[in-house]
mmCIF file of the N, C-alpha and C atoms, coordinates in Angstrom:
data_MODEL
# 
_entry.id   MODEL 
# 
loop_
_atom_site.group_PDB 
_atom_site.id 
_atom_site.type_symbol 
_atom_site.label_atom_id 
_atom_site.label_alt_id 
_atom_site.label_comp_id 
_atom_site.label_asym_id 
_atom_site.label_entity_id 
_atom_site.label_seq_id 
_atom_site.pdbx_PDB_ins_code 
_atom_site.Cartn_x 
_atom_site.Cartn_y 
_atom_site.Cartn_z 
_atom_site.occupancy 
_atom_site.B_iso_or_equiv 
_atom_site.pdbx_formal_charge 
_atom_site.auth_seq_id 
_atom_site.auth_comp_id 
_atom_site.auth_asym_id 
_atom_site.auth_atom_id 
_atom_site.pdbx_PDB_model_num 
ATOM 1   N N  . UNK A 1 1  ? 43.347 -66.197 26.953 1.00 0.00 ? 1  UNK A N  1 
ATOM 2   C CA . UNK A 1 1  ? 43.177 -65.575 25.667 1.00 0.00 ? 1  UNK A CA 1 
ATOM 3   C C  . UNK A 1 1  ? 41.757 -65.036 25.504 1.00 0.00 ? 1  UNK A C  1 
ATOM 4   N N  . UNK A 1 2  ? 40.755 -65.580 26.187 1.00 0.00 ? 2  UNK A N  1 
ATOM 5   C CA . UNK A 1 2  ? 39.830 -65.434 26.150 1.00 0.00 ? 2  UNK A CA 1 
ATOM 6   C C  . UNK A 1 2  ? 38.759 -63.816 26.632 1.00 0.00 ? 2  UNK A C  1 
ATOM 7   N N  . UNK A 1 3  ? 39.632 -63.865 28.196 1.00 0.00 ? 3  UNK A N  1 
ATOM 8   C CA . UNK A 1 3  ? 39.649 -62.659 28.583 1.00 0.00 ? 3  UNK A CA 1 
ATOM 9   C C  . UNK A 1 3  ? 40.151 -61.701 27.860 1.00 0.00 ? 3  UNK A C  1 
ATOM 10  N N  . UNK A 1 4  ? 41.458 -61.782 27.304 1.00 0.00 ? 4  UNK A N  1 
ATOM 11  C CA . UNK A 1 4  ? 41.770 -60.538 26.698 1.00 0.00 ? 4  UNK A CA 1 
ATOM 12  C C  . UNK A 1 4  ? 41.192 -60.145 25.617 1.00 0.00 ? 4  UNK A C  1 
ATOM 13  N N  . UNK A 1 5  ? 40.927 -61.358 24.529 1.00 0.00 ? 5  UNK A N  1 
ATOM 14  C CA . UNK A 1 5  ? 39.793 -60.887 23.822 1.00 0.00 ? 5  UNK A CA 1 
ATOM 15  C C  . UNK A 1 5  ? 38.389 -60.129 24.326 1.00 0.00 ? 5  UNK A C  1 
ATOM 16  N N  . UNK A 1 6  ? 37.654 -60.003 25.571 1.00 0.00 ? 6  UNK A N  1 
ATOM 17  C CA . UNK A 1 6  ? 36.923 -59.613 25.950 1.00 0.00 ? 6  UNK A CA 1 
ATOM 18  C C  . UNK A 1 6  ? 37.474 -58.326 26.415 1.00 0.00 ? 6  UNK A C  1 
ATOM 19  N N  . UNK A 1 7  ? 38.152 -58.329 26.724 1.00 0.00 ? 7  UNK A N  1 
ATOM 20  C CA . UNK A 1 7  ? 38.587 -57.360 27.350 1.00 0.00 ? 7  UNK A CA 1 
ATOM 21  C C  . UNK A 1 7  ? 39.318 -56.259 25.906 1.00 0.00 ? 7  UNK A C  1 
ATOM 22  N N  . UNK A 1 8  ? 39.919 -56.557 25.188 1.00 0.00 ? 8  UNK A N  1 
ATOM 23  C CA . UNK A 1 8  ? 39.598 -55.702 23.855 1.00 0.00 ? 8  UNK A CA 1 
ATOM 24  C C  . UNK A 1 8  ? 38.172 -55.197 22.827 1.00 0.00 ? 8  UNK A C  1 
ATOM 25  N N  . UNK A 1 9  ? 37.273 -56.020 23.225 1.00 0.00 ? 9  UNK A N  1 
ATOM 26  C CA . UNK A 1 9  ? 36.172 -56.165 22.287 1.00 0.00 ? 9  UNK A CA 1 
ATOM 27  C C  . UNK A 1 9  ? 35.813 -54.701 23.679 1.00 0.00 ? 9  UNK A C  1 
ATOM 28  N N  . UNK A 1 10 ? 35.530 -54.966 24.724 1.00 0.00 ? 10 UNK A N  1 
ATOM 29  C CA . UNK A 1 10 ? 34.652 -53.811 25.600 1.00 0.00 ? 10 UNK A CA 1 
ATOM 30  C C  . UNK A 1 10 ? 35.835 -52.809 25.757 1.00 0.00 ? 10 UNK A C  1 
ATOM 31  N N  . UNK A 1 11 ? 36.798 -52.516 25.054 1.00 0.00 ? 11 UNK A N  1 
ATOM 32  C CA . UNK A 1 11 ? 37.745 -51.158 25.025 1.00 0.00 ? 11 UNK A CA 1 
ATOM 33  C C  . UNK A 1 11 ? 37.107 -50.613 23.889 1.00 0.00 ? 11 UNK A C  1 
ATOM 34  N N  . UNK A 1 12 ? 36.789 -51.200 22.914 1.00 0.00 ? 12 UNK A N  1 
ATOM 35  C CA . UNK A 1 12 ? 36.337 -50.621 21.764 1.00 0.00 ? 12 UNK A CA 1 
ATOM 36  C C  . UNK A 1 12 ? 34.997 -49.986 21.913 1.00 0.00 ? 12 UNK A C  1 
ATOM 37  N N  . UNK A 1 13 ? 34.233 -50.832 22.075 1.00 0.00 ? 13 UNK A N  1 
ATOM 38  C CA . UNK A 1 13 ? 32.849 -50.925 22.639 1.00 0.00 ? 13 UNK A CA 1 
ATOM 39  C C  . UNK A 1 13 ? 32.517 -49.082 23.299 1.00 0.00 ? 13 UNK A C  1 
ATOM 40  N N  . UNK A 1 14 ? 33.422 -49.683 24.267 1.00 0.00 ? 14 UNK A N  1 
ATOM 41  C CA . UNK A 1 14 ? 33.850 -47.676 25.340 1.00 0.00 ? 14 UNK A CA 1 
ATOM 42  C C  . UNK A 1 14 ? 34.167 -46.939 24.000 1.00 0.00 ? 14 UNK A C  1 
ATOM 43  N N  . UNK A 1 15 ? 34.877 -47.295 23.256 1.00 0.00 ? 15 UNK A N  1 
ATOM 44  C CA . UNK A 1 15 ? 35.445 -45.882 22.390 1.00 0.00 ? 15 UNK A CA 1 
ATOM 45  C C  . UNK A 1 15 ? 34.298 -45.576 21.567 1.00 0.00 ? 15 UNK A C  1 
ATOM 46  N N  . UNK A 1 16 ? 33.704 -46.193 21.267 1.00 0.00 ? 16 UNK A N  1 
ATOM 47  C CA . UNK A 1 16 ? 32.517 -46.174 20.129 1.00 0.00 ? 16 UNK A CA 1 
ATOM 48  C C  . UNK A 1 16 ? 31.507 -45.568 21.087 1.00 0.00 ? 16 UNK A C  1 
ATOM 49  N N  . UNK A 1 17 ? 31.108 -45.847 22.183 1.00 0.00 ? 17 UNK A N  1 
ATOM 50  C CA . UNK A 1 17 ? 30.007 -44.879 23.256 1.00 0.00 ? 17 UNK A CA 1 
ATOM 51  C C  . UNK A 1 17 ? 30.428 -43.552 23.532 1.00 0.00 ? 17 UNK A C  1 
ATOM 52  N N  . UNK A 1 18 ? 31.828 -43.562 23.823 1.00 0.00 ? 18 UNK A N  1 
ATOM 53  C CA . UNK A 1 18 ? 32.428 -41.859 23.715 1.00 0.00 ? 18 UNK A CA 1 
ATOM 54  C C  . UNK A 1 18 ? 32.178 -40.998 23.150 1.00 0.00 ? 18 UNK A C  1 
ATOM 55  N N  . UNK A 1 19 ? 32.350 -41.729 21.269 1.00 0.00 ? 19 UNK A N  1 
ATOM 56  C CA . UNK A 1 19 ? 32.134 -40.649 20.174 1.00 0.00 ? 19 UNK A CA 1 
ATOM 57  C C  . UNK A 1 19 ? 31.073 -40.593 20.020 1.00 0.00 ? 19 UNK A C  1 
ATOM 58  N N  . UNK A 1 20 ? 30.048 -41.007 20.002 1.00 0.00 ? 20 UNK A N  1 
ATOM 59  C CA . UNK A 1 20 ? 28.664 -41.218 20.258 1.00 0.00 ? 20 UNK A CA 1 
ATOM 60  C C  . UNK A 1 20 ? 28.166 -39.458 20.307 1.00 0.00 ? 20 UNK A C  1 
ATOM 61  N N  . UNK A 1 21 ? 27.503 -39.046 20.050 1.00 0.00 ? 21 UNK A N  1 
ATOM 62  C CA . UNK A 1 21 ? 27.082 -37.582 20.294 1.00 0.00 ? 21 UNK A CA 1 
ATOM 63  C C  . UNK A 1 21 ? 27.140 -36.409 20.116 1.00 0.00 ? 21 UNK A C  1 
ATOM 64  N N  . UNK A 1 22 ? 28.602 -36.305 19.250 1.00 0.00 ? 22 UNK A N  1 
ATOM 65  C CA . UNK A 1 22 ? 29.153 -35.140 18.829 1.00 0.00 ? 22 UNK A CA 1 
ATOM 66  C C  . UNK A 1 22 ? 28.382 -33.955 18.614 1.00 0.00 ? 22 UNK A C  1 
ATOM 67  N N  . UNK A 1 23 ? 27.418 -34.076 17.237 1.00 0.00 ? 23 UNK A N  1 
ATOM 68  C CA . UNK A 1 23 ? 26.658 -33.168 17.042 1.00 0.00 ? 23 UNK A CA 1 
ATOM 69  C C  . UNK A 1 23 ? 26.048 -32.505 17.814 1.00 0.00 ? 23 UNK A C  1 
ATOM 70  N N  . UNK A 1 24 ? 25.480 -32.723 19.060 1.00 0.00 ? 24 UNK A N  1 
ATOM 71  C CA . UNK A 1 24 ? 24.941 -31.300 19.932 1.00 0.00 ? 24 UNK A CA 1 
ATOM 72  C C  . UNK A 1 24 ? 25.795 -31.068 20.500 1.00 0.00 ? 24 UNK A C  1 
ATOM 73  N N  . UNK A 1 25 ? 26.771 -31.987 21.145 1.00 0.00 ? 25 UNK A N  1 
ATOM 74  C CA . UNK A 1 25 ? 28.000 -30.685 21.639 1.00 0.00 ? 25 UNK A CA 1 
ATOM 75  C C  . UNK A 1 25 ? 28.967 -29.908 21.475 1.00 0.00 ? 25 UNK A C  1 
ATOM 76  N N  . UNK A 1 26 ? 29.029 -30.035 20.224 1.00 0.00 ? 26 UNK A N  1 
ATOM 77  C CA . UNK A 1 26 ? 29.145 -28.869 18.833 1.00 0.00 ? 26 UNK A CA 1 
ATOM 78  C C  . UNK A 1 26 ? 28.312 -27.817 18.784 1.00 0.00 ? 26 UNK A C  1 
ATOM 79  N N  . UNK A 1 27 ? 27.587 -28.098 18.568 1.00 0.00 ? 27 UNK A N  1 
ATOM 80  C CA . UNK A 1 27 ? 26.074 -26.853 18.464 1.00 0.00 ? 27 UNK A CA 1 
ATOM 81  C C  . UNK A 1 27 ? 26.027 -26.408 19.872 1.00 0.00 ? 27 UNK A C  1 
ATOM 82  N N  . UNK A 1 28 ? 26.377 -27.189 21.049 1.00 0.00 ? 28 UNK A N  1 
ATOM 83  C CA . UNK A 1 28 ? 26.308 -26.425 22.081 1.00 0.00 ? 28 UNK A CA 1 
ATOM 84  C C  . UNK A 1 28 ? 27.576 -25.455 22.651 1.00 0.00 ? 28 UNK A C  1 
ATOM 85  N N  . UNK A 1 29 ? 29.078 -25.624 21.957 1.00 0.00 ? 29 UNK A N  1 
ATOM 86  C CA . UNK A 1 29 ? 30.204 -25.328 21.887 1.00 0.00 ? 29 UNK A CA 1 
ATOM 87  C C  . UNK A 1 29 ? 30.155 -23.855 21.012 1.00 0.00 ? 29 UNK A C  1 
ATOM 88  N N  . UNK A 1 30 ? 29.158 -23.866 19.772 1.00 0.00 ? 30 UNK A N  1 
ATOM 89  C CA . UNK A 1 30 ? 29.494 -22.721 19.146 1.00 0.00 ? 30 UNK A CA 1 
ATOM 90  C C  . UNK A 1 30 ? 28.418 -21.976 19.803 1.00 0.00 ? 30 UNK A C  1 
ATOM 91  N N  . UNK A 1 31 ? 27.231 -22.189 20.718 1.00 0.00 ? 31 UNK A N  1 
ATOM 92  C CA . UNK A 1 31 ? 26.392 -21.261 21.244 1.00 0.00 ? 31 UNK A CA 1 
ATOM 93  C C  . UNK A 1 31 ? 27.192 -20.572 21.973 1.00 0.00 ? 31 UNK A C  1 
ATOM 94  N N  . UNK A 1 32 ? 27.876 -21.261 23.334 1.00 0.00 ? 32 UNK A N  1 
ATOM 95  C CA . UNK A 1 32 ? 28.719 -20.471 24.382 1.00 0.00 ? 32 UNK A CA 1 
ATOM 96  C C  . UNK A 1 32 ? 29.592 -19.741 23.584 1.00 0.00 ? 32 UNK A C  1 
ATOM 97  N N  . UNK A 1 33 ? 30.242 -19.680 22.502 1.00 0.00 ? 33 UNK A N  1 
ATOM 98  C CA . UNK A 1 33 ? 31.102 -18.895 21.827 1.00 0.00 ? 33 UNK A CA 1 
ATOM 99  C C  . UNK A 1 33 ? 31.039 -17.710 21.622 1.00 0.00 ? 33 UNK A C  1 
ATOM 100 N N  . UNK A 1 34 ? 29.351 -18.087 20.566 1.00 0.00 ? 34 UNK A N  1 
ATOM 101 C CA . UNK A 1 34 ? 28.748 -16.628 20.717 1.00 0.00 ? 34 UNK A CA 1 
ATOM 102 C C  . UNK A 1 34 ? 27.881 -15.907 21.486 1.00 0.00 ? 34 UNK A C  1 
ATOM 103 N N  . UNK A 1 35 ? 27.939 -16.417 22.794 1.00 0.00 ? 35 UNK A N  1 
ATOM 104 C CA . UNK A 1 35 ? 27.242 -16.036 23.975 1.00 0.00 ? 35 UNK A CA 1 
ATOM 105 C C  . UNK A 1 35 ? 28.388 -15.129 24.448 1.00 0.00 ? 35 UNK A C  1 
ATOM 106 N N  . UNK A 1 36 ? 29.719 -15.710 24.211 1.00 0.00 ? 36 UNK A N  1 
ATOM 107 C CA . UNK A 1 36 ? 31.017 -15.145 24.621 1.00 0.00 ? 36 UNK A CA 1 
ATOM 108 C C  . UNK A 1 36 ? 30.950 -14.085 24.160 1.00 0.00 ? 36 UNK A C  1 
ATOM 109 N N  . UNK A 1 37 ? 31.241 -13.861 22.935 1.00 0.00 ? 37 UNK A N  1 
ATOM 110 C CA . UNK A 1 37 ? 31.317 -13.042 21.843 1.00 0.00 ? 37 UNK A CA 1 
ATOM 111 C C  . UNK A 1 37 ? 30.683 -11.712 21.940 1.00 0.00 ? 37 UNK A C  1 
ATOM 112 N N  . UNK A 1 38 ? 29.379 -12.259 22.469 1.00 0.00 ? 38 UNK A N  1 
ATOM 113 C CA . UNK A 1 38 ? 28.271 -11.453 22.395 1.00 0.00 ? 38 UNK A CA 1 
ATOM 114 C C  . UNK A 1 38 ? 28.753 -10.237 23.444 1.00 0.00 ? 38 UNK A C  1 
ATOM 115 N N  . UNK A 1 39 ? 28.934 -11.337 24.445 1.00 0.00 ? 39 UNK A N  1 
ATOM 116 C CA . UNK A 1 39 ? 28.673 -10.545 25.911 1.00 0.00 ? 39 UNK A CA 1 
ATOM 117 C C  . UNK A 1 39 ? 30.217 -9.658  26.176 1.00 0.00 ? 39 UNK A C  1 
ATOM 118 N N  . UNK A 1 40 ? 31.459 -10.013 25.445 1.00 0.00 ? 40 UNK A N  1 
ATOM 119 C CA . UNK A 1 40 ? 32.650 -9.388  25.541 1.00 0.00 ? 40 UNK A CA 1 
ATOM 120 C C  . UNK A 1 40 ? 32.382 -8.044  24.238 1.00 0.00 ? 40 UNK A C  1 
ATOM 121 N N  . UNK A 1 41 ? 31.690 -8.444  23.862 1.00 0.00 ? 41 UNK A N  1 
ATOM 122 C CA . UNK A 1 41 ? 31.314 -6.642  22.443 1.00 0.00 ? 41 UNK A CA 1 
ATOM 123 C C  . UNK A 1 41 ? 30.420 -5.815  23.579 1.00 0.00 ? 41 UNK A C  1 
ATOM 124 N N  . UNK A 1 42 ? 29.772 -6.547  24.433 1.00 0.00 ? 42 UNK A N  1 
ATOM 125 C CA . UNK A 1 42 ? 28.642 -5.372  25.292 1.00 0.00 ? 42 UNK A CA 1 
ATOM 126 C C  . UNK A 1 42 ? 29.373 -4.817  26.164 1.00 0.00 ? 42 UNK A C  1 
ATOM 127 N N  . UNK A 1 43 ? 30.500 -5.494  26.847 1.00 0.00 ? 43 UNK A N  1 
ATOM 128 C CA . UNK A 1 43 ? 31.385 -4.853  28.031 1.00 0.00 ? 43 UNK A CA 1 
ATOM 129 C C  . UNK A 1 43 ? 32.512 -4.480  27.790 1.00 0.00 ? 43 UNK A C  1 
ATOM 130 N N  . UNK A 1 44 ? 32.767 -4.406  25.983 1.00 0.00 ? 44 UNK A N  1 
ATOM 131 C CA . UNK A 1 44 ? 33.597 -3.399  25.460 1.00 0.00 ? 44 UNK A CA 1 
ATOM 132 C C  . UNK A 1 44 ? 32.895 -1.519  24.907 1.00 0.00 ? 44 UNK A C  1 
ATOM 133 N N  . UNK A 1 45 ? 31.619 -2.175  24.783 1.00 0.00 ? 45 UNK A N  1 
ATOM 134 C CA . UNK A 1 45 ? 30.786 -0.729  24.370 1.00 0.00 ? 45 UNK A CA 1 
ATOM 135 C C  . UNK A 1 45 ? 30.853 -0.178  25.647 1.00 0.00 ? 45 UNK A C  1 
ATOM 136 N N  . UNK A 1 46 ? 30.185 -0.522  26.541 1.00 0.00 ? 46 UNK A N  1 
ATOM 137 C CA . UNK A 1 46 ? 30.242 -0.346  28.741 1.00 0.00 ? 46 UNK A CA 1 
ATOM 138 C C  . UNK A 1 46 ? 31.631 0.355   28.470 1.00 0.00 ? 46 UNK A C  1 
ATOM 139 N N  . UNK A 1 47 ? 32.199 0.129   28.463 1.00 0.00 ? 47 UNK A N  1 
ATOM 140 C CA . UNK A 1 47 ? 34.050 0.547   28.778 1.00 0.00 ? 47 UNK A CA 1 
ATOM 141 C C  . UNK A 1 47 ? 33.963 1.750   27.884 1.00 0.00 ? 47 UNK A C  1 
ATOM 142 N N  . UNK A 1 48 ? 34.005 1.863   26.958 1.00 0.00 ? 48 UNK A N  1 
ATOM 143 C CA . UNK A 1 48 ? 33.960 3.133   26.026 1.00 0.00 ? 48 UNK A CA 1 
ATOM 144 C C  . UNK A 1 48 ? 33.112 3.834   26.296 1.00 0.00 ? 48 UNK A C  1 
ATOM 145 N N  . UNK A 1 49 ? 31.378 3.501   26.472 1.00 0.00 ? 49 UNK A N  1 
ATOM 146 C CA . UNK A 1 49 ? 30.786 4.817   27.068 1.00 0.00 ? 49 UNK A CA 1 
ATOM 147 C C  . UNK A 1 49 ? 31.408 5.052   28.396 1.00 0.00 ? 49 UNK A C  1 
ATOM 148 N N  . UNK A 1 50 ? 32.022 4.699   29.520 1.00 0.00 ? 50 UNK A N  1 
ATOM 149 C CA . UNK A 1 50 ? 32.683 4.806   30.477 1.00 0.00 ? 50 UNK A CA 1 
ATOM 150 C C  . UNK A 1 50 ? 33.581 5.680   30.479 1.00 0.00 ? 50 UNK A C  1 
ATOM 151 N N  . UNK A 1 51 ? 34.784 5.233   29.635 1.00 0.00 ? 51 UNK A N  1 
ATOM 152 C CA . UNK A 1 51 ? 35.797 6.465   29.424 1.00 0.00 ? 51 UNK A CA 1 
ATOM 153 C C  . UNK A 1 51 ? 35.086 7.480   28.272 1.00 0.00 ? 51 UNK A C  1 
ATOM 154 N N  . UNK A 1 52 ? 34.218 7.587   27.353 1.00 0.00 ? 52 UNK A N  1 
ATOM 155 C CA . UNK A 1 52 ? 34.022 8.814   26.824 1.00 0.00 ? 52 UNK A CA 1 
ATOM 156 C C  . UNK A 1 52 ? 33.777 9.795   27.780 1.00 0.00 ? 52 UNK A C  1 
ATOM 157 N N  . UNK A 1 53 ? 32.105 8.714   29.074 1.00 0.00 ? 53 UNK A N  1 
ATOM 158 C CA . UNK A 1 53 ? 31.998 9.967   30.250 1.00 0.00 ? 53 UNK A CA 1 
ATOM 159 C C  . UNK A 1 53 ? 32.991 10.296  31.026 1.00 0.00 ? 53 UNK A C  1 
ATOM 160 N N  . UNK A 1 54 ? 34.381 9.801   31.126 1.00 0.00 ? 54 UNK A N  1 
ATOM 161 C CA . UNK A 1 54 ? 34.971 10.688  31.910 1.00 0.00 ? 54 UNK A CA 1 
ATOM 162 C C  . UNK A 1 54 ? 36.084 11.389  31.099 1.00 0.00 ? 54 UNK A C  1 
ATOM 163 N N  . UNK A 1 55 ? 36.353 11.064  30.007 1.00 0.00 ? 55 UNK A N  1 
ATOM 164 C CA . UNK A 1 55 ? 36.850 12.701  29.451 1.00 0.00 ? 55 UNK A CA 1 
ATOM 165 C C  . UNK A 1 55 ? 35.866 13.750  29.162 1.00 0.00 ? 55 UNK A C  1 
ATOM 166 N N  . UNK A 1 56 ? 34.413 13.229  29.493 1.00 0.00 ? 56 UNK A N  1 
ATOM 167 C CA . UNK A 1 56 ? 33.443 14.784  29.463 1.00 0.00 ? 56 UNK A CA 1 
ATOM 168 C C  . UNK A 1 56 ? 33.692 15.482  30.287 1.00 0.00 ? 56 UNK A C  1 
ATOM 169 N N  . UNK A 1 57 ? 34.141 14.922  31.319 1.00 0.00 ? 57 UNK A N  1 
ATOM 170 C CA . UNK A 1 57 ? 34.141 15.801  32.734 1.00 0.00 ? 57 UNK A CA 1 
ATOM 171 C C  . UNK A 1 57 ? 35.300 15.919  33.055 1.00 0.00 ? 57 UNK A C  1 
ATOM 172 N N  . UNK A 1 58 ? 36.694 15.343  32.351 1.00 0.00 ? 58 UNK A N  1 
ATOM 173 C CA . UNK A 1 58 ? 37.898 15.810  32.990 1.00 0.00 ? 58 UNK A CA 1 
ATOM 174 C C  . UNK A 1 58 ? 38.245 17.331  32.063 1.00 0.00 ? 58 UNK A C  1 
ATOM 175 N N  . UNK A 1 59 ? 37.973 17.173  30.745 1.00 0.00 ? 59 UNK A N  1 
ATOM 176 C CA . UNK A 1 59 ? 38.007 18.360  29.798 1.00 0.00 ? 59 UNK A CA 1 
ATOM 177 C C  . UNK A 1 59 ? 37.709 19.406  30.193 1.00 0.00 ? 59 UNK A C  1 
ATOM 178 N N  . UNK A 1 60 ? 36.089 19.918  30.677 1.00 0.00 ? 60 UNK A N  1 
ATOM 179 C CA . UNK A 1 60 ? 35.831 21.245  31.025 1.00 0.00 ? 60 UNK A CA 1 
ATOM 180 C C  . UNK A 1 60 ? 36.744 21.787  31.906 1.00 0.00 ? 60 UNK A C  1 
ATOM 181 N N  . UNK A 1 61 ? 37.208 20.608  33.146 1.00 0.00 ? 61 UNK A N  1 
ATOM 182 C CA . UNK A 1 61 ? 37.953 20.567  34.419 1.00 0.00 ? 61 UNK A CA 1 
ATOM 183 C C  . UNK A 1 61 ? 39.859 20.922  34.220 1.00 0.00 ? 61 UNK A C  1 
ATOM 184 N N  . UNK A 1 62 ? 39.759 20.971  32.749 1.00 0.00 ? 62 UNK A N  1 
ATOM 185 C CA . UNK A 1 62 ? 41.147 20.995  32.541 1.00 0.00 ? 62 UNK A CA 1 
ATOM 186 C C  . UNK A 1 62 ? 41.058 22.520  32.057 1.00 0.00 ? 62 UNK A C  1 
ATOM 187 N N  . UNK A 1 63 ? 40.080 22.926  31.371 1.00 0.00 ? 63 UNK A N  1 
ATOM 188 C CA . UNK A 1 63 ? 40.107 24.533  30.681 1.00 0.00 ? 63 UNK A CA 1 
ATOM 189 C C  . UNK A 1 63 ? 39.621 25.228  31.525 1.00 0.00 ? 63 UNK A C  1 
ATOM 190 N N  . UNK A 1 64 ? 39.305 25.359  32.588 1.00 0.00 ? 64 UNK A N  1 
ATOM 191 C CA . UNK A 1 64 ? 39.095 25.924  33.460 1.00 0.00 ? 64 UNK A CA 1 
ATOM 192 C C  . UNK A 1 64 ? 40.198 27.004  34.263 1.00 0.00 ? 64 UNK A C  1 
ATOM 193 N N  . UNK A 1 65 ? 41.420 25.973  33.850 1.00 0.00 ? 65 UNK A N  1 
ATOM 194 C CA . UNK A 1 65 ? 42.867 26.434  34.603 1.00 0.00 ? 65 UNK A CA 1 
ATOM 195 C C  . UNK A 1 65 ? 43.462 27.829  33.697 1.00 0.00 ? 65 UNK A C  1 
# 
């Protein structure tokens, strides 16, 4: 009985060290987010100046005909 009491008291013990910390890896969860965020709006602008430059140059290439 003894053991298992010990052996419940250090299950808890673990659960309580787990939750332990939350707050920065939260704050470090919403940085990468908007690191995400950030960096998927820059390589959506990239993509659009991309295809604007190539309907500059397929256009003239089409009135030409």
């Amino acid at each position: 009985m003894r053991k298992l009491a010990f052996l419940f008291v250090a299950m808890v013990a673990v659960s309580f060290a787990s939750c332990g910390g939350s707050t920065k890896s939260n704050a470090d969860a919403e940085a990468a987010k908007a690191d995400s965020i950030r960096i998927a709006d820059s390589i959506a602008a990239v993509e659009a100046a991309a295809a604007a430059d190539t309907m500059a140059v397929v256009a003239p290439a089409d009135s030409v005909k």
